[in-house]
N, C-alpha and C positions, 0 to 999 in steps of 0.2 A: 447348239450352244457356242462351241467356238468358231463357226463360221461367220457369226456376225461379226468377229474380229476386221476391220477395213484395213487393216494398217499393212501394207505391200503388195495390197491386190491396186488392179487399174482398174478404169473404167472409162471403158472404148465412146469415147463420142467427140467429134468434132467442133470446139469450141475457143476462144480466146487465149483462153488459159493453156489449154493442148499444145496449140500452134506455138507458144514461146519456147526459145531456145529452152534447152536441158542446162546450159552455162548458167543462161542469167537466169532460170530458174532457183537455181542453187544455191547462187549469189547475193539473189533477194531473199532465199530462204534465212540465208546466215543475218541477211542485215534484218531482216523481220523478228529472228528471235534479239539479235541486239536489241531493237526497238522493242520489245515485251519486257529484257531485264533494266533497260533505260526508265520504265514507266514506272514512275514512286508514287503517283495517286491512281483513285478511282474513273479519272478521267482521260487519264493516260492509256490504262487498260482499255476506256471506251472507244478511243480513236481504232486501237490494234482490232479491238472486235471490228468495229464498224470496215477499217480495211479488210479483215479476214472473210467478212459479208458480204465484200464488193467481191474479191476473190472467188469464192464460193459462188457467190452468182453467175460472172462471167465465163467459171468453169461447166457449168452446165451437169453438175454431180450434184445426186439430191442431196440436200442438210441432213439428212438421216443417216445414209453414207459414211459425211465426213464425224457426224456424232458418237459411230459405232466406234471408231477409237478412242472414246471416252473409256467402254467397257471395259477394255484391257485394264484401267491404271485408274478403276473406281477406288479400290483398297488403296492404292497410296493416295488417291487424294482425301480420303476419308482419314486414314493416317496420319497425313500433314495438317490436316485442320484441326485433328482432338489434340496433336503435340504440342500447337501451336497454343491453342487454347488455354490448356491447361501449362504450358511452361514457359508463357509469355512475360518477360520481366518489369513487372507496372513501375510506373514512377510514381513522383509526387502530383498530385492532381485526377488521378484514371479515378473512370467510374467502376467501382466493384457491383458488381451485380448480384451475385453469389460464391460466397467460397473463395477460392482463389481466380474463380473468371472474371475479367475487365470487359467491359464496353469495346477498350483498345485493341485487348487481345480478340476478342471477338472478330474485328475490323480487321485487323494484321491477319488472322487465320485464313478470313475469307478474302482477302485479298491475293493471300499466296498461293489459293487453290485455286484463284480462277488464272492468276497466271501459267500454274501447270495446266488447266485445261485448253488456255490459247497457242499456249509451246505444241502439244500433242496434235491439237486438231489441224495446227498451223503446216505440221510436218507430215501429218494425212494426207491433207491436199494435194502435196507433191507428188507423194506414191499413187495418190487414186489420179494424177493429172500425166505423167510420167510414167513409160512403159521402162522394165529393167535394163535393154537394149540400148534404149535415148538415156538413160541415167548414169550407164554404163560410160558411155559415148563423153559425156557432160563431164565425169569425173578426172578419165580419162585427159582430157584435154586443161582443166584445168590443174589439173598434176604435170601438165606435161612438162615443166620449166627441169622437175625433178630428174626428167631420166640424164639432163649432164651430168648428172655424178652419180648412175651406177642406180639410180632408184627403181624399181620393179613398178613401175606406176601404173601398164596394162594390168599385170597378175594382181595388182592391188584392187583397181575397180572391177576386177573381173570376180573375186574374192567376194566382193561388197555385194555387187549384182546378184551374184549364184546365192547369197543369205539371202537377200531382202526376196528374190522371187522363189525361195522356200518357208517363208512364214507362213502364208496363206497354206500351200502344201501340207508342212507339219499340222496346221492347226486344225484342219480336215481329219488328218492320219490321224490327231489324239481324238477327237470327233466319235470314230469309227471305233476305237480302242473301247472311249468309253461306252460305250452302248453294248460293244461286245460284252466287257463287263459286266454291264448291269442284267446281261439276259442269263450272267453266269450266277448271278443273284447277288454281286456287287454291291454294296450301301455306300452309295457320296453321297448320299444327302444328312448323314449322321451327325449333330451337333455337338458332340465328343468330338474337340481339337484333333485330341492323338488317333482317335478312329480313323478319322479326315484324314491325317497324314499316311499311315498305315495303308489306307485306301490307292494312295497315290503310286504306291509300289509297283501294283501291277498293270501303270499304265506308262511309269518312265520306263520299264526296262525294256517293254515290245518297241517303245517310239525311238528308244537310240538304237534297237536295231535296226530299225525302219531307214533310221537318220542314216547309219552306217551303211547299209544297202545301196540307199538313193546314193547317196555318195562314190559309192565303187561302179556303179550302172554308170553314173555321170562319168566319172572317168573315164573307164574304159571305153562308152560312147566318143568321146573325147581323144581317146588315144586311136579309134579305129577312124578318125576322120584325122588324122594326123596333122591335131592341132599342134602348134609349135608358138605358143603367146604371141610376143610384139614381133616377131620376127620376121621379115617380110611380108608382115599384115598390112592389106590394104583397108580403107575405107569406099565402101560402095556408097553409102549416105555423107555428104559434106554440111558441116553445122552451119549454117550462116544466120548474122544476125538480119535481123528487120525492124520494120516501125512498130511493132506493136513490143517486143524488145523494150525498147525506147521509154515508149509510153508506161509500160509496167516498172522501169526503172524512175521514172520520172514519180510515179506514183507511191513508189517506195521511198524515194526521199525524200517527200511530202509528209509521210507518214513519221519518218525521224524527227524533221523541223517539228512538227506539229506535237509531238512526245515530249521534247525537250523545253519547247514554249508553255504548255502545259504546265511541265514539272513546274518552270520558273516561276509561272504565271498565280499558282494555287498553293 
């Protein structure tokens, strides 16, 4: 169930997307979701897909993959589209279809659900293209302006890293919980809300002790190799940039120009 979760696992393979820096990974990621909240029509979204498709391809991660971090955030985007629906503010002119539903609101709903699916899958990519070590690295250095005034900027990406390469982990461990569960005669599948919830009790409080566990192991692993942060840490791997760098940057802000002409354009 929740392994098909993709959102903080990698996926080891040698490809275009792999080989770019961790920096301008990151960098393009931020201007990629810029370029998604830029896009005010249906064609604006089209370009961000069609870049996200070229991405996807080049990265050599199958669509399926990156699709499974749809699963996590099905209920909110199912969410966002009935609220939208139904509490969308029609003007003068909308087509009413039924009730209080528009034609517009319609359009509005499904337009701001497929932006949250192109944010989502957009920021998959990275994790499934990006090991936590190289992200780690990436963050690090692009923070780095911060440590002249005292900023914990190592301990910060180190922070970020140790979550994001614990998703996949936790989401195994409740995995394992649930099943334990249900051999105890457990019911989640009960269509009683409050059942549902009721249910859920005896799977958070094993998984934060689990959480708590991993955490003190890590540590203490951590203290018997006497780690000491930024402190005379060196770097064994040096980031440099390259041409394909370049080209994915270039390609990125093709993709703005092209959003913005759009907008203008339609």
């Amino acid at each position: 169930m929740l392994r098909d979760v993709s959102f903080g696992q990698f996926y080891p393979t040698d490809s275009f997307v792999h080989r770019l820096d961790p920096r301008i990974k990151l960098l393009l990621l931020i201007a990629y979701i810029v370029a998604v909240f830029l896009a005010k029509t249906f064609a604006g979204l089209g370009a961000v897909f069609f870049f996200l498709a070229v991405a996807v391809a080049f990265s050599a991660v199958p669509p399926s993959s990156v699709l499974k971090s749809i699963k996590a955030i099905i209920f909110l985007i199912i969410f966002t589209f009935i609220l939208n629906v139904f509490f969308y503010t029609a003007e003068e002119g909308d087509t009413v279809l039924f009730w209080v539903v528009t034609k517009e609101g319609l359009l509005n709903a499904t337009f701001l659900s497929l932006r949250l699916i192109l944010l989502v899958t957009g920021c998959s990519v990275l994790t499934l293209t990006t090991t936590p070590v190289n992200l780690t690295d990436g963050i690090e250095s692009l923070l780095r302006p911060l440590a002249y005034i005292k900023f914990p900027v190592h301990e910060l990406a180190l922070i970020m890293s140790i979550a994001l390469r614990f998703i996949p982990t936790l989401a195994d461990e409740t995995d394992r919980i649930i099943q334990a569960q249900k051999a105890r005669g457990a019911d989640f599948e009960s269509r009683n809300p409050i059942s549902r919830v009721k249910a859920l009790i005896p799977i958070l409080i094993p998984l934060l002790v689990s959480a708590f566990r991993r955490a003190d192991e890590l540590g203490n692993a951590m203290d018997a190799r006497c780690y000491s942060g930024s402190k005379t840490r060196t770097k064994y791997k040096k980031l440099t940039l390259t041409y394909r760098d370049g080209l994915a940057t270039l390609l990125t802000v093709c993709l703005i120009v092209g959003v913005v002409v759009l907008n203008s354009a339609l």
